[in-house]
MINU-92723 format. One record per atom (N, C-alpha, C): x, y, z. Coordinates in steps of 0.001 Angstrom, whole numbers, plus 500000, padded with zeros to 6 digits. Example, Ala and Ser with C-alpha at 12.3 -4.5 7.8 and 13.67 -1.06 7.14 Angstrom:
513190494310507800;512300495500507800;513200496700507800;512850497750507080;513670498940507140;512900500030507870;
This chain:
501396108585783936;500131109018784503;500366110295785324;499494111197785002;500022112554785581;499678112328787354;500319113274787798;499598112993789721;498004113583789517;497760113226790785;496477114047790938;496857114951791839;495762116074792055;496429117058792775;496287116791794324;496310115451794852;496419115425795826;497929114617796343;498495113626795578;499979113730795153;500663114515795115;500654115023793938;501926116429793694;501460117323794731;500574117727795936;500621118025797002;501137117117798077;501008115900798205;502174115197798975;503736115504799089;504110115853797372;505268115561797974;505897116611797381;505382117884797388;505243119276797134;505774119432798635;504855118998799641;505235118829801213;506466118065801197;506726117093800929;508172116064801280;509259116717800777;509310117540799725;510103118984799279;510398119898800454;509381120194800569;509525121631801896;510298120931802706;509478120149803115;509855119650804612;511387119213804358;512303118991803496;513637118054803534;514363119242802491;513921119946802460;514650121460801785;515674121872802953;515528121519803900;516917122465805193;518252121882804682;518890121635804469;519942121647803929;520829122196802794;519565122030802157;519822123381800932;519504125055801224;518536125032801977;518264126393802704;519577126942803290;520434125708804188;521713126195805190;522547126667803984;522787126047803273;523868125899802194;523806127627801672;523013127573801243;522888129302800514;522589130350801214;522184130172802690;522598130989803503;523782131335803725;524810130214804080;526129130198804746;527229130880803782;527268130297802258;528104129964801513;527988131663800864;529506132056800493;529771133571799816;530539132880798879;530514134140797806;530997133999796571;532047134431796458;533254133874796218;534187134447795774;534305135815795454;535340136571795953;535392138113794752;536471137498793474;536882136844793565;537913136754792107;536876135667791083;536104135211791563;534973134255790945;533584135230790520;533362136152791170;532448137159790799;532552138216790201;534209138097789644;534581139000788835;534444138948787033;534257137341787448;534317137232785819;533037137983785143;531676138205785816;530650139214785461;531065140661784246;532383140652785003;533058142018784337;533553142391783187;534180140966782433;534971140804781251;533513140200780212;532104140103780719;531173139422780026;529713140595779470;529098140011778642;527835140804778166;527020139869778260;525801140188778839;524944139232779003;523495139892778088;522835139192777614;521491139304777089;520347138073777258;519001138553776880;518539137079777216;517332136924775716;516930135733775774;515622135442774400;514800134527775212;513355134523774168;512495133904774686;511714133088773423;512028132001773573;511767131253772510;510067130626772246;509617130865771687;508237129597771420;509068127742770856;508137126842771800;508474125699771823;507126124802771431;506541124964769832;505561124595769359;505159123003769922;506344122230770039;506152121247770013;505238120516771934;505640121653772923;505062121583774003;504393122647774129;503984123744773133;503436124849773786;503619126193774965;505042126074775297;505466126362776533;506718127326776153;506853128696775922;508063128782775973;508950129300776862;510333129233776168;511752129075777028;512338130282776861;513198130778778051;514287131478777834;515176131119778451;516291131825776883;518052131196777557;518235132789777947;519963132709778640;520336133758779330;521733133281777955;521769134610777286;523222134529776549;524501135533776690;525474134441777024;526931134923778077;527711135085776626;528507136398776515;529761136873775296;530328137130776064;532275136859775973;532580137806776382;532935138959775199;533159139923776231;533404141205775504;534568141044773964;535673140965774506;536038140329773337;536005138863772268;535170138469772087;534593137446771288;535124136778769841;536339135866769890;537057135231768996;535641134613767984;536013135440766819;535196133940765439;535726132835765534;534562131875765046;534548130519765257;535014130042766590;534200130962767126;534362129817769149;533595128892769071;533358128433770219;532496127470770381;531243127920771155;529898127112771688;528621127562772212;528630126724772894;528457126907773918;528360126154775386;526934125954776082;526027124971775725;524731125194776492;524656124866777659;524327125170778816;524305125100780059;522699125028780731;522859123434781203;521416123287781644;521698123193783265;521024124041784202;520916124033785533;520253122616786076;520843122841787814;520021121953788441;519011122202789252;518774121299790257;517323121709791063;516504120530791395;517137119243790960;515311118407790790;514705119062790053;514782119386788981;513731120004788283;512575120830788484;512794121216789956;512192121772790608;512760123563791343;514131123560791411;514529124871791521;515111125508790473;514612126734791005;514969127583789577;516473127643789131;516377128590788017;518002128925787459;518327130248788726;519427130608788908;519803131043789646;521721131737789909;521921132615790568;523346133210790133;524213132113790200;524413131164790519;525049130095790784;525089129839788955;524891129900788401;524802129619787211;525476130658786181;524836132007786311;525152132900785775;526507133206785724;527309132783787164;528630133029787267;529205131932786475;528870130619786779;529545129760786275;529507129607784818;528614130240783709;528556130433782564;529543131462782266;529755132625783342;530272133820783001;531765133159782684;532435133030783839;533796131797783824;534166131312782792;532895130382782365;533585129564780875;533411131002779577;532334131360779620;532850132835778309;533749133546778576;533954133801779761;535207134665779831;536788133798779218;536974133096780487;537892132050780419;538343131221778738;537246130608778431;537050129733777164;537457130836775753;536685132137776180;536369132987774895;535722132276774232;534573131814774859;533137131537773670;531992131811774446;530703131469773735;529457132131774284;528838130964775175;528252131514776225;527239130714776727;525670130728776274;525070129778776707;523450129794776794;522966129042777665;522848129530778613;521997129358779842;520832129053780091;519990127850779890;518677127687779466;517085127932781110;516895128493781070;515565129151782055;514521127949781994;515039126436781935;513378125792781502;512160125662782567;511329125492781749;510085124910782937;510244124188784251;509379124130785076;510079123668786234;508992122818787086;508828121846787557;507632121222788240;507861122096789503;506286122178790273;504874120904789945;503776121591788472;504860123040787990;503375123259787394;503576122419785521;504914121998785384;505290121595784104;506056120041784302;505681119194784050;506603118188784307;507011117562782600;507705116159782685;508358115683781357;507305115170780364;507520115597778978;508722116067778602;509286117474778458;508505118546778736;508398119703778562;509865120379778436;510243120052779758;511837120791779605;512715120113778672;512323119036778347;513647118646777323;513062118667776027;512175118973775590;511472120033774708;512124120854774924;511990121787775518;512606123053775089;513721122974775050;514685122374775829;515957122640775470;516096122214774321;515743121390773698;515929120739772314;515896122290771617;514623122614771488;514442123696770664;515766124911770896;516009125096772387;517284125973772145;518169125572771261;518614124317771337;519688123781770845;519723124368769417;518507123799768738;517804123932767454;518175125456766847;517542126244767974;517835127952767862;519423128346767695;520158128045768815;521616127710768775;522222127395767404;521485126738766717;522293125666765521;522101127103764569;521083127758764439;520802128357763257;521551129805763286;521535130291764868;522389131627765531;523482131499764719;524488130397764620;526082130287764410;526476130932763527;525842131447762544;526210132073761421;526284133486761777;525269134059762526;525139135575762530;526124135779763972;526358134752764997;526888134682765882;528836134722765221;529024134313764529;530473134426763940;530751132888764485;530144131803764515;530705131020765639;530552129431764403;531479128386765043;531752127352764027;530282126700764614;529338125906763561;528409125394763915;528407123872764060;529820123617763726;530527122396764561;531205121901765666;530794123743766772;531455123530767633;530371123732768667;529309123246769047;528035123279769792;528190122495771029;528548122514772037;528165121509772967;527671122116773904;526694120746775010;525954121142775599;526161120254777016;525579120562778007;526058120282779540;525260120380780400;525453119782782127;524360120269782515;525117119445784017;524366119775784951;524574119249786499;523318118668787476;523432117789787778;522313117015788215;521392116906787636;519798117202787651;519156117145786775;519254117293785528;520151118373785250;520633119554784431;521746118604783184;522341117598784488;522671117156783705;522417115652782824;521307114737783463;519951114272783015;519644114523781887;519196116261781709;518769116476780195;519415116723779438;520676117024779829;521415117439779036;522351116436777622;522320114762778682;522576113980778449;520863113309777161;519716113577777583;518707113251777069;518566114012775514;519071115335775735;518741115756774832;520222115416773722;520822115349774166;522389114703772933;521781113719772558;520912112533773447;520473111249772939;519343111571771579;518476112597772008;517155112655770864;518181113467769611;519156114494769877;519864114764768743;520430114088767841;520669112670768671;521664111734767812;520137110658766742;518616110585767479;517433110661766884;516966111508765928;516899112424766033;516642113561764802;517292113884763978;518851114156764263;519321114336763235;519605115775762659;518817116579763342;519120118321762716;519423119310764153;520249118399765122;521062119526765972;522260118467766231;523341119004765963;524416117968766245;525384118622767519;525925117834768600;526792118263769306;527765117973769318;529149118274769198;530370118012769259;530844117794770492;529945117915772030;530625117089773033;529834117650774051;529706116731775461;528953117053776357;529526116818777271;528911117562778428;529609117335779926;528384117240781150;528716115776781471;527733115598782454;528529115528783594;527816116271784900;528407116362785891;527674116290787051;527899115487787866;527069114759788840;525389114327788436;525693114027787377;523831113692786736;523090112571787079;522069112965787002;521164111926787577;520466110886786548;521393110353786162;521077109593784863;519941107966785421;519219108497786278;519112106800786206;517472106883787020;516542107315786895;515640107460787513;514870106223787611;514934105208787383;514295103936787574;514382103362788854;515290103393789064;516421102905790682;515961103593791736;515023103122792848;514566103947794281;515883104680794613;516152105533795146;517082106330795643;517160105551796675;516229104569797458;517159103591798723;518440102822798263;517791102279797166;518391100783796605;520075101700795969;519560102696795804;521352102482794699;522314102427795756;523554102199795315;524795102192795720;524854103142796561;525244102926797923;525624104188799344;524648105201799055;523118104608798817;521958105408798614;521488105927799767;522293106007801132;521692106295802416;522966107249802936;523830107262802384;525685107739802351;525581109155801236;525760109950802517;526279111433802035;525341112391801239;523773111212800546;523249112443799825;521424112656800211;520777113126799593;519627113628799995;518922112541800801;517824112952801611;517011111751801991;516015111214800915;515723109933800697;515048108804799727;514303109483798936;513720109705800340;511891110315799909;511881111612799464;513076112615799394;513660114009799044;513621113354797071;514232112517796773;514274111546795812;513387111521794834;513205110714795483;511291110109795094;510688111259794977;510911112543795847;509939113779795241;509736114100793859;510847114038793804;511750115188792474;511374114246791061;511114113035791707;511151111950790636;509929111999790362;509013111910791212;507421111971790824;506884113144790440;507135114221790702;506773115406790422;507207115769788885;508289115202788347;508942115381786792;508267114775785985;508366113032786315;508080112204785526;506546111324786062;506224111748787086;505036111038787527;504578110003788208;503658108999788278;503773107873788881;503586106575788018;503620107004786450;503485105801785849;504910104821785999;504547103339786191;505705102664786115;507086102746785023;506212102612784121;507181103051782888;508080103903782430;507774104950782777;508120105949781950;509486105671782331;509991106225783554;511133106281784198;512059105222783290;511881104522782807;512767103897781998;512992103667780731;512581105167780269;512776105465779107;513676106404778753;514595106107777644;516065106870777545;515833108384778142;514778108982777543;514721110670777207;514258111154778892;513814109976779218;513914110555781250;515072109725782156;515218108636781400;516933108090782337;517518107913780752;518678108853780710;519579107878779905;520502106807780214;520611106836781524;520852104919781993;520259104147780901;519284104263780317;518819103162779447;518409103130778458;519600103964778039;519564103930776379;520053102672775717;519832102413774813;519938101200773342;521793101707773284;522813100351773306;523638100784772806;523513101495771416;522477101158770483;522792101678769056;522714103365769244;521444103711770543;521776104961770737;522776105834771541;523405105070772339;524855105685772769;526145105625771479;526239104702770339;526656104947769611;527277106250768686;525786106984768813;525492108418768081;526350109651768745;526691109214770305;526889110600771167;528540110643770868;528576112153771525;529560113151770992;530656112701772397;531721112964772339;533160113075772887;531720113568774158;532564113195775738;531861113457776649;533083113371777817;532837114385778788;533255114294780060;532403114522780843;532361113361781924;532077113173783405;532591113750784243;532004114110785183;532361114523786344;531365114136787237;531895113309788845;531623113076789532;532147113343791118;531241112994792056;532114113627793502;531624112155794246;533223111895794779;533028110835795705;531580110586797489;531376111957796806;530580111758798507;529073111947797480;529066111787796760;527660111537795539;526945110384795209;525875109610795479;525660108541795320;525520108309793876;525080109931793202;525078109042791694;526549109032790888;527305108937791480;528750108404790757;528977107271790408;528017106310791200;527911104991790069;527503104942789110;526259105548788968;525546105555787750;526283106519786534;526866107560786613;527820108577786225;528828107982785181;529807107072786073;531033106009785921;530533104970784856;529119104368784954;528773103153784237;528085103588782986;528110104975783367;527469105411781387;528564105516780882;529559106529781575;530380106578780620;531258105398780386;531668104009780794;531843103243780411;531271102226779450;529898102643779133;529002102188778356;529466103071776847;529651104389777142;529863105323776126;530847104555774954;532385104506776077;533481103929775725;533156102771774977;532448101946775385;532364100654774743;531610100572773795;530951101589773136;530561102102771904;531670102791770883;532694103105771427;533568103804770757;533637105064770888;533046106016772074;532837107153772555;534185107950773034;535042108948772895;535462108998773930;535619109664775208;535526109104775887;535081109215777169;536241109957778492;536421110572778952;536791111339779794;536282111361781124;536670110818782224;535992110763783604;537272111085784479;536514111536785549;537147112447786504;536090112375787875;536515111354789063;535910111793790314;536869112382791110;536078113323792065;536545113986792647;536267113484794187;537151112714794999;536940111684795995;536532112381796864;536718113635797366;536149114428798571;535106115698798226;534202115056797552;533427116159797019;532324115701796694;531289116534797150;529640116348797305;529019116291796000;527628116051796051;526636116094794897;526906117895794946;527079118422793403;526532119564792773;527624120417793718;528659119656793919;529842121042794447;530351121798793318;530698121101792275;531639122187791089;530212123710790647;528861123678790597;527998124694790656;527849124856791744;528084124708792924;528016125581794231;529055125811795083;529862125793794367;531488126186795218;531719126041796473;531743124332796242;532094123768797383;533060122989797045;533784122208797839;534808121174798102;535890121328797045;536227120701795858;537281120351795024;536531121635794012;535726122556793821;535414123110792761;536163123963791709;536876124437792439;537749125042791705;538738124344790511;538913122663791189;539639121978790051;539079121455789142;538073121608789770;536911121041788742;536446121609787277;536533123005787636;536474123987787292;537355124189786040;538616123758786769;539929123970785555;539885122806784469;539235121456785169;539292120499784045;538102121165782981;536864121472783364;535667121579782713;536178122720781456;537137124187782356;537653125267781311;538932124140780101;540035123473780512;540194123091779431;539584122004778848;539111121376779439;538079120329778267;537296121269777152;536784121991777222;536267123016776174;537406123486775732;538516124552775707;539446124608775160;539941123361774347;539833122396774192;540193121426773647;539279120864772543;538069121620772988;537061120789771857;537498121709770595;538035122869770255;538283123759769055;539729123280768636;540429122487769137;541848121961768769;541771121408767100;
């Protein structure tokens, strides 16, 4: 049930108002110069896709580096935010990194963003990148068996949603995903989960992000393509080689830990990695352990072309 506009003005306000922490954060925090260098070894361009199926279209941001090995791999990269903040350099660098680093391309996806677009819209479109992605590989020089796609908090939510509807459709395939601190589980009040009051946003900061995406119908929220917490084993079956990443001071590292053990027990394989002194969404905001994080995420891709 969509809000009315006197809702998604509620908690449009419960946003603002519980935004200071993220405000401090990107005030305080500088960028590396040896991390802002990778800009240098990269070419960036961007597209703008029509997404018939929502009406709405998308643009990705696409990362080469300069020298560009045939048959690399394509790296899709879905941002975070609550679905609510934009894409942003925090991204751009960290795409730059893996094209540089990896020697393959990025795609950086720009999607829709609530209160003015909520679900399914963005995972619509990313689908359709994906889709776009699949057909590029040829003129791109790039193996079209080597596609994977990723994402961080929200980012990584869809990212995880959209491998699930791929393994449904049938005409975008991924060879491996990386979810990292994702918010796989939107059914669950942000009080109730595990150390849901320990280290991360306030409830009702939560509950914003949650109603504003997916709305206030009871249901929805517990449907694979908005939590993949609750997918059908037959549909975790379908998914591609995956690494986790989680941060011990993150409340959704339970939920994180118990997919991918769900994965495994499908026959997935599964790759997990917490990082015990490290926040929600540190490896994209270069904080705490990021840098190692960093190094697992660069060779885990190196590894998917083995």
């Amino acid at each position: 049930m969509p809000l009315t506009p006197e809702r998604k003005q509620y908690w449009e306000d419960i946003l603002e108002k519980t935004a200071g922490a993220r405000t401090k954060m990107f005030a305080e925090r500088k960028v590396p110069e040896d991390y802002a260098r990778h800009m240098e070894f990269v070419e960036t361009s961007q597209a703008t896709l029509a997404v018939p199926s929502v009406g709405v279209p998308v643009t990705c941001y696409i990362t080469m580096p300069k020298e560009c090995k045939r048959k690399c791999l394509v790296y899709i990269n879905i941002h975070g935010g609550g679905w609510h903040g934009p894409w942003c350099e925090d991204d751009a660098l960290y795409c730059a990194q893996i094209a540089h680093e990896v020697g393959c391309i990025t795609v950086d996806v720009d999607y829709a963003l609530t209160p003015q677009y909520t679900f399914p819209v963005p995972v619509e479109q990313i689908y359709e990148v994906a889709r776009w992605v699949t057909e590029r590989c040829e003129s791109w020089g790039v193996d079209s068996e080597h596609i994977v796609i990723g994402g961080c908090s929200s980012g990584g939510n869809m990212a995880a949603a959209v491998s699930l509807m791929a393994g449904v459709r049938k005409d975008v395939r991924f060879c491996a995903q990386i979810l990292d601190c994702a918010s796989l589980d939107k059914a669950t009040d942000p009080q109730y989960k595990p150390c849901g009051y320990e280290y991360m946003m306030p409830p009702e900061r939560g509950r914003g992000f949650t109603a504003l995406y997916l709305g206030e119908e009871l249901a929805t929220p517990y449907l694979p393509i908005a939590s993949p917490a609750y997918a059908t084993d037959h549909m975790l079956r379908s998914q591609p080689r995956t690494l986790i990443i989680s941060g011990g001071k993150c409340s959704f590292r339970f939920e994180n830990e118990e997919y991918g053990a769900r994965l495994a027990a499908q026959g997935v394989e599964v790759t997990i990695k917490r990082f015990r002194n490290s926040q929600h969404a540190f490896n994209i905001r270069m904080k705490d352990e990021w840098r190692e994080s960093h190094d697992i995420v660069i060779r885990y891709l190196k590894s998917v072309c083995l």
